[in-house]
N, C-alpha and C positions, 0 to 999 in steps of 0.2 A: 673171314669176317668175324667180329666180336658177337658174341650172342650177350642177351638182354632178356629180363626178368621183370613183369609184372608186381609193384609191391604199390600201398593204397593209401591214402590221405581221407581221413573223414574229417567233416566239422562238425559234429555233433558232442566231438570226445568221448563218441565208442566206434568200435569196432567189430567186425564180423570175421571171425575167424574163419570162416568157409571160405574167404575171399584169400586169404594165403594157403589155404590146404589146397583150392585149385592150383594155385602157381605150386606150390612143391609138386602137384602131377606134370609139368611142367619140366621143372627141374629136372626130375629125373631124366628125361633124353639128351638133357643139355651136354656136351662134349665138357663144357668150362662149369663147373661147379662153386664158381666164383663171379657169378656175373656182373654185369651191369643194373642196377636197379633203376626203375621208369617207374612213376607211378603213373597209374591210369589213368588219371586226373590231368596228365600234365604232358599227355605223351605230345601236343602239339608245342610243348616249349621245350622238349628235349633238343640239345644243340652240341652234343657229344660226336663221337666217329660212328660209322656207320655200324648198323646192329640189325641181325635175325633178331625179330620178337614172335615167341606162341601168342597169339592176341587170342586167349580161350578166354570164359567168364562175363561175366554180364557189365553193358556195355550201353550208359554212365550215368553217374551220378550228376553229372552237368555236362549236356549236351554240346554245350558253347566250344567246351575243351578238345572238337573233335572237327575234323581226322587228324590223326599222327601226322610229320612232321616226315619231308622225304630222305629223312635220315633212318629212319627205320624201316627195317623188310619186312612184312607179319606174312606171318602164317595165319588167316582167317581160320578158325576154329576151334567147335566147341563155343560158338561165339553167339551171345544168347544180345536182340537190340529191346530194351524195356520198352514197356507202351509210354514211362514218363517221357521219354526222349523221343519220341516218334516226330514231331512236329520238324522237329531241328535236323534228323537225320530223312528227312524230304529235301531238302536243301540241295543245290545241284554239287555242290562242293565235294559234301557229305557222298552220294551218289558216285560220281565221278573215282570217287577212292576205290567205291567196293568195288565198280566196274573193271577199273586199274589190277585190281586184285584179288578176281573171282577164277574159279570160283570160292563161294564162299561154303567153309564148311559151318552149320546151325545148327546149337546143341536142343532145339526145342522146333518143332511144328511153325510155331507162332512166327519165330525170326522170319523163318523161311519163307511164309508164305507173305509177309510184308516186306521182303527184302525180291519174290518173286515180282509183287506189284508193284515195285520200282525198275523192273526189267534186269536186275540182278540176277546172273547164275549162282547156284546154289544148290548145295545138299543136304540130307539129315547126317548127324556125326555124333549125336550124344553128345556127353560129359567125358571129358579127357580126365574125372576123379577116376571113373570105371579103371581105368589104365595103373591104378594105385600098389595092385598088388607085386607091378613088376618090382616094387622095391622094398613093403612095408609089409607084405604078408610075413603070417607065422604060423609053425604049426604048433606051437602050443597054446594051450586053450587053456581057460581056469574060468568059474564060475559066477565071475561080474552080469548083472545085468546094468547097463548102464540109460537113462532115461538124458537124454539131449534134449534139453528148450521144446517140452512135451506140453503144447499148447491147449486150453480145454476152453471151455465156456463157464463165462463164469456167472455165479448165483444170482438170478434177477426177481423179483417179486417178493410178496410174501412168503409164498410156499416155500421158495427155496432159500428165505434166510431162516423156516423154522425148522428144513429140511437140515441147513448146518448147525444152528443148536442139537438138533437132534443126536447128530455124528458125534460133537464134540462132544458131548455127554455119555453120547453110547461108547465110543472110538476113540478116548482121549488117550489111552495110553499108546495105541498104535498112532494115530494122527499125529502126537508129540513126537514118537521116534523118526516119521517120516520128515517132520517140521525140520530136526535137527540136521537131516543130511540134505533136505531140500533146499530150505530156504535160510538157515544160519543166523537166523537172527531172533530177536524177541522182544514183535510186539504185535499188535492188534492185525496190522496187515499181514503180518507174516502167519499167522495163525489162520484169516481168510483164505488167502492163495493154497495153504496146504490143506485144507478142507473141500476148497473147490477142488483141489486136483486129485483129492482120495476121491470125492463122492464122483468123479467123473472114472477114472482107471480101477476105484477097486471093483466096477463092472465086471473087467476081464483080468485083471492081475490077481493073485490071491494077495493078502496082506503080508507074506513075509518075503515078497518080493518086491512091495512098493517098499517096505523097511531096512532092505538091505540093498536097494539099490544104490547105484552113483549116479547121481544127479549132474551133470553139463550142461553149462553155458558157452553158446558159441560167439553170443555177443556179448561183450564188456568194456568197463573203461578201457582208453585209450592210456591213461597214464597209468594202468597195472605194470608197461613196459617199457626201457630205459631206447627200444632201437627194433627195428626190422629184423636183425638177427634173431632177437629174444622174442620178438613172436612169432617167426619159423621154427622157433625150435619149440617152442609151446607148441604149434599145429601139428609136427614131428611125434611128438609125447604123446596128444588127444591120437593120431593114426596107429600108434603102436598100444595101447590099450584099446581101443576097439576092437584091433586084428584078433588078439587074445580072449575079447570076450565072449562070455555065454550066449548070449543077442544084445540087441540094439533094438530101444522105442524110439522114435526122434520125429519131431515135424522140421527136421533142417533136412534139404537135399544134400547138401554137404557135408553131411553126418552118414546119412540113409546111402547115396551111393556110392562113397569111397567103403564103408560098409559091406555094401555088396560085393565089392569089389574084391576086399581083404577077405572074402568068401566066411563074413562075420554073419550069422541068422539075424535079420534086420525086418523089422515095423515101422512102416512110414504114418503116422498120423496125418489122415486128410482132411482139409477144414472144406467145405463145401460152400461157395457163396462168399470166399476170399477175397479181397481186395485184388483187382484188375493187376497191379502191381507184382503183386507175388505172383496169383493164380498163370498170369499169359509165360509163368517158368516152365509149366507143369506137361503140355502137351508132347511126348515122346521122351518122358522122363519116369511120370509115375506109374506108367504103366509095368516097370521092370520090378516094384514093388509086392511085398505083401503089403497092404492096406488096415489100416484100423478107422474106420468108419464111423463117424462124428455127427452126421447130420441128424439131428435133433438130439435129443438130451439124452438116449439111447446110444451105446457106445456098440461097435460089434466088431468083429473079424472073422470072416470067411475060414479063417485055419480052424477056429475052435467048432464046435460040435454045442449044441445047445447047452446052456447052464454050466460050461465049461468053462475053466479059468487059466490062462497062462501063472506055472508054478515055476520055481527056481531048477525042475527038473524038466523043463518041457525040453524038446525037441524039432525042431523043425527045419528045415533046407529054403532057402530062397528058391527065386527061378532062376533060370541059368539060361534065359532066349539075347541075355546081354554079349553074350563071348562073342556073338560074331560084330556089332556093334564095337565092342573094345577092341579086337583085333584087327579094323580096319582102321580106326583113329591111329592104334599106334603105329600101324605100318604110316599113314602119311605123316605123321611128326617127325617119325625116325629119318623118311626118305629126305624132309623140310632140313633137318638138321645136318645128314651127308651131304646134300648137294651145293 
């Protein structure tokens, strides 16, 4: 049987590049390194030959577009169902699929226990990123820290617009060099965003790591890219500098745990009080994190020691309670894929 790959359609004209660095975890099991492209979107108007699909990744952006189409074979998991979509996936149709097709492996708490209340089998499986290093680790290292789509709060009241004149006055030579690699551009907004995100991270960063850092965006124009090809292979490039880096700050999962994965020193920024959307991702996911802690205006992390600062020289290890997590996802992929 043909095997079949995951690739994505937004209408907004951006995109979220976590959503192809899932499918490259993916990939790698696949026998055919050539596959069939499905977008997620459309898997119920796929009308091609019969096809193995990994269905990992969060699952959809329009409800309506679902279930796949009985030309496709999934492999449930790593399979995360948003609360936007809940309503639509109550449907006896919707239902009937997963039952057809359980059980189902759930890369988050959340799925699982909404997919239990529908009378679905089902288990926890993680993230199929975790699985990342079978192909993208390295073992050479070099000195990047890199900050991924590192989200803060931003300046509200009076205090804290006298709080950023302050900076800018006190800070302008550092906050200009950070501007420069943060945000690239030059003007009033841009001078805001990198003020708010000095005064929120130089908490725990010293300053000449918020200034030498590499700043990523996971989400961007849609027209940055001529094809599918040329944004797998951007998702390929963002995997193999991370593998290499010093640590990783990032509030993207899809940064944070391929990350862990590539056994890169990784900080997952947590926003507390998240939109239901993001947040119902988070349950059997963040907990494999070191944490940077956001809830109020007060930044902190549990590695540091009081008054302590993450420096370009720090050190520190992840946890490692993920291996056994990743070692069971890949064993069922692999098995999905032989048989």
């Amino acid at each position: 049987m043909k095997e079949a790959l995951l690739k994505y359609d937004f209408t907004d004209n951006g995109l979220n590049i976590g959503d192809y660095i899932q499918s490259l975890a993916a990939k790698q099991f696949l026998i055919d390194q050539d596959p069939i492209l499905i977008s997620r979107e459309a898997l119920n108007k796929y009308d091609g030959e019969q096809v193995k699909l990994i269905m990992n990744g969060w699952f959809l952006m329009n409800g309506e577009n679902f279930p796949p189409c009985e030309k496709i074979t999934p492999l449930l998991v790593s399979h995360h169902i948003n609360t936007s979509v809940h309503s639509h996936f109550r449907k006896e149709e919707v239902v009937n699929f997963y039952k057809k097709n359980e059980p189902v492996g759930c890369r988050d708490y959340f799925t699982l226990e909404f997919l239990e209340s529908l009378g679905v089998k089902c288990y926890y499986t993680g993230c199929l990123t975790l699985t990342l290093s079978e192909k993208y680790s390295s073992n050479e290292k070099n000195d990047t820290v890199y900050f991924v789509d590192p989200r803060y709060k931003k300046a509200r009241g009076l205090i804290d617009q006298l709080n950023r004149l302050y900076l800018l006055i006190t800070k302008f030579s550092t906050i200009s060099a950070i501007r420069s690699r943060y945000i690239r551009s030059n003007n009033k907004k841009s001078w805001r965003k990198t003020i708010d995100f000095y005064r929120t991270f130089s908490q725990i960063f010293d300053d000449e790591v918020l200034k030498n850092a590499i700043y990523v965006k996971h989400y961007m124009p849609a027209n940055k890219f001529k094809n599918d090809a040329e944004i797998f292979a951007y998702g390929e490039e963002l995997l193999r500098k991370y593998a290499s880096a010093k640590y990783v700050v990032t509030s993207r999962i899809h940064c944070a745990l391929p990350s862990l994965s590539l056994g890169t020193p990784t900080l997952y920024i947590d926003i507390p009080n998240d939109h239901s959307v993001s947040s119902c991702r988070l349950n059997g996911i963040k907990e494999f994190f070191h944490i940077i802690d956001t809830n109020g205006k007060k930044i902190s992390c549990n590695l540091l020691k009081p008054g302590e600062k993450f420096s370009l020289n720090s050190v520190f290890k992840n946890k490692d309670d993920f291996f056994v997590v990743k070692e069971k996802i890949k064993k069922t992929v692999i098995d999905f894929i032989k048989n």
